[in-house]
N, C-alpha and C positions, 0 to 999 in steps of 0.2 A: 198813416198818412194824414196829413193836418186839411184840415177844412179848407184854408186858405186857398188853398185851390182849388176849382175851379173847370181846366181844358181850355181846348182853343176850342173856340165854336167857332161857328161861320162868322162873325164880325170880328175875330179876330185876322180873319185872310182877307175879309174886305173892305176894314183898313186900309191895306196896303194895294190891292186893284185900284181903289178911287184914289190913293199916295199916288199912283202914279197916271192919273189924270189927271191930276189936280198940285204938283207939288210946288206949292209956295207956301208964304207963310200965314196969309190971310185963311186959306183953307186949312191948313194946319192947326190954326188957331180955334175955328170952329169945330173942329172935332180931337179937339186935345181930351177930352173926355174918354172917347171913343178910347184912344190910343192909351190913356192911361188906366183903364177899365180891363179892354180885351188883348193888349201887348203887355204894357209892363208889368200889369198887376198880374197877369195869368204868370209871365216870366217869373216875376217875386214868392208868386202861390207856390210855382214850382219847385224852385230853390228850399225854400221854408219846409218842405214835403221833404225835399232828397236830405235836406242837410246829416239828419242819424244818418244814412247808409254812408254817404260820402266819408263824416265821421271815421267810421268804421274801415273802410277800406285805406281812410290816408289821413291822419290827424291833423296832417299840415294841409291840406285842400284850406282854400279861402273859399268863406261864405260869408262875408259882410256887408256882400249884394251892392256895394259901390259902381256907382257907372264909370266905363274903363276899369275895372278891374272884374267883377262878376258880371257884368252889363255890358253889351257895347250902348254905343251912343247913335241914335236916331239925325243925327244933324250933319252933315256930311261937312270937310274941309276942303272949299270951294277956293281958299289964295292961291291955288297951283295948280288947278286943274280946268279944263277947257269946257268941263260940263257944270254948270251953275247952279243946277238945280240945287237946292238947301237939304235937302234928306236925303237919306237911305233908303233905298228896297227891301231891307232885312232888321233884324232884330237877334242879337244872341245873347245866350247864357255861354260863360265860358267858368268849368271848375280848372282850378290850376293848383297848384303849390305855394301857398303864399311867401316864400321866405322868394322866389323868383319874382319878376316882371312878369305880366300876361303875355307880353310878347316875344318873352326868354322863355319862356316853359311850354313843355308842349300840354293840351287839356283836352275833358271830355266837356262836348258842347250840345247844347242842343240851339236849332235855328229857326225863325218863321219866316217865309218870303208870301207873294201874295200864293205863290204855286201852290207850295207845300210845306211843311216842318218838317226836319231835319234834326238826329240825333246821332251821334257819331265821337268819334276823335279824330285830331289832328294833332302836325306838330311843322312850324316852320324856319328856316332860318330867317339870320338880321341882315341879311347882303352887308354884312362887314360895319353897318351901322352901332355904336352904341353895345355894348355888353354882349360875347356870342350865347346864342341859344343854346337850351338842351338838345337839340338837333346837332347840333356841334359835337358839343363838351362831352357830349351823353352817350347818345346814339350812333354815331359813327365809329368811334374806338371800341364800343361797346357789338357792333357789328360784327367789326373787324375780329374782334377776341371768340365770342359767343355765337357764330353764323347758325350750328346745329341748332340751338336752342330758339334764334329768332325762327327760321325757316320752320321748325315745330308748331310756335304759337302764326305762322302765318298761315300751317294746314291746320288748325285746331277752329280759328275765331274768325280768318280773313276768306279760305280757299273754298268755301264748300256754299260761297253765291249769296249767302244771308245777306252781304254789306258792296254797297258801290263801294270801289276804292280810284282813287286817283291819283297823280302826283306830279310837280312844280319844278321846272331848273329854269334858269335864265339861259337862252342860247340864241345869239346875236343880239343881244341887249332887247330880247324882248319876254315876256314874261307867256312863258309856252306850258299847259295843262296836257297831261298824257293820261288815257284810258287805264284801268288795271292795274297790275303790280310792273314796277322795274324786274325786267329782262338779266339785265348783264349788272354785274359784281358793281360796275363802275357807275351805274343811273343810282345803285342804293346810295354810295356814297360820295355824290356829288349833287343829288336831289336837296329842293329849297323848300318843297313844301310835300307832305302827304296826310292825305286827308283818306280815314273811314267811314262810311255814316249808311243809317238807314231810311231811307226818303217816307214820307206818311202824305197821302194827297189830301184834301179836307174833309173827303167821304170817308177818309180813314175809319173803322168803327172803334169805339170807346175813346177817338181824340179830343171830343169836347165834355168827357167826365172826369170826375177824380181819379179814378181808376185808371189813367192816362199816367202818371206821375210812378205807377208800380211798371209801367212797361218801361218809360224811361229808368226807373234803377235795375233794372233786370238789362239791359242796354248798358248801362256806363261799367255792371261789373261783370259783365259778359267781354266787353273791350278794356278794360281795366288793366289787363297785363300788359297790353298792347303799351299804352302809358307807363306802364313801370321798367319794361324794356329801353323805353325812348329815352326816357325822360327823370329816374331816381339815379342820384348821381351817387348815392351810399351802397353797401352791401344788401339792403333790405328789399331790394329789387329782385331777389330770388327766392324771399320768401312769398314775394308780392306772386308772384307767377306759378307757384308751387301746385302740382297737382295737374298743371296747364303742361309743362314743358320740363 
């Protein structure tokens, strides 16, 4: 694990408490330090840390730590939207596939809000926007064909409590989050978003050391099949899972 990191310590979560008492950009300006210190740089330390493991498990994984593409963006897109405020509540790392869009692939992420940090996977669709996702292309025929072998890796990594899981459809045009796993054959393959992750609060212990950064890769290839189910659109997707299902 590379130096470079670091952990979240407590100014990394409270940041983001006084973000949102204070979100403009005069305050923001003031403690860009802050935010560049205990957000992005710990995010960056992070990254720099996993890159061998990630390596390893997917050679095509993007790690060139780009905002919008390894990074979300801190600055929120206020032309269409009713709430003004300029920033985000959160901060993510997001691993993907480079040869995809971040927003076409699905990835293992980790996240900081002011609550908690957050390490998991997801995968969502484009609502018909722009290039379909692997949630699409991937995952759904791949369902359909393969159901034994998901429902395996869903009692193997998902069923036994270690990870919140949740999941996304649009139904009356409005964007609805349901508890758990999908029920019935038809929520898998009609679902927009599903998210796995494991929540850490700030009391977490070892979340503000280095040694933080081996519990996150112990996290991405403990969920890693999960990802290769979803989301490798070649044969290598069964070697990705081998041993799992």
């Amino acid at each position: 694990m590379t130096d470079s990191f670091q952990g979240f310590g407590a100014e990394s979560f409270q940041f983001f408490r006084e973000l949102a008492r204070n979100n403009n950009k005069p305050w923001f300006d003031a403690h860009r330090d802050v935010y560049e210190e205990h957000v992005t740089g710990a995010f960056r330390g992070l990254l720099a840390a996993l890159e061998p493991a990630l390596m390893e498990l997917h050679p095509h994984f993007e790690t060139a730590g780009k905002t919008n593409g390894n990074f979300s963006r801190i600055n929120r897109d206020i032309r269409f939207s009713k709430d003004k405020s300029p920033y985000k509540s959160n901060y993510y790392l997001r691993v993907y596939d480079g040869r995809r869009l971040p927003k076409t692939d699905g990835c293992l992420y980790a996240g900081l809000s002011a609550d908690c940090l957050t390490v998991g996977f997801c995968t969502y669709g484009t609502w018909g926007r722009g290039p379909r996702s692997a949630l699409e292309t991937v995952f759904r025929p791949r369902f359909a064909k393969e159901r034994p072998i998901f429902d395996t890796l869903l009692q193997e990594i998902v069923s036994r409590g270690r990870y919140e899981t949740y999941w996304y459809r649009q139904e009356k045009r409005d964007w609805v989050q349901r508890p758990g796993l999908p029920r019935r054959e038809e929520d898998w393959v009609t679902l927009q978003g599903w998210v796995v992750r494991k929540a850490f609060d700030p009391a977490a212990k070892g979340l503000g050391t280095q040694a933080f950064a081996a519990k996150v890769e112990k996290l991405f290839r403990h969920l890693y099949p999960l990802y290769a189910f979803t989301s490798l659109a070649g044969p290598q997707w069964r070697k990705a899972i081998s041993g799992r299902a």
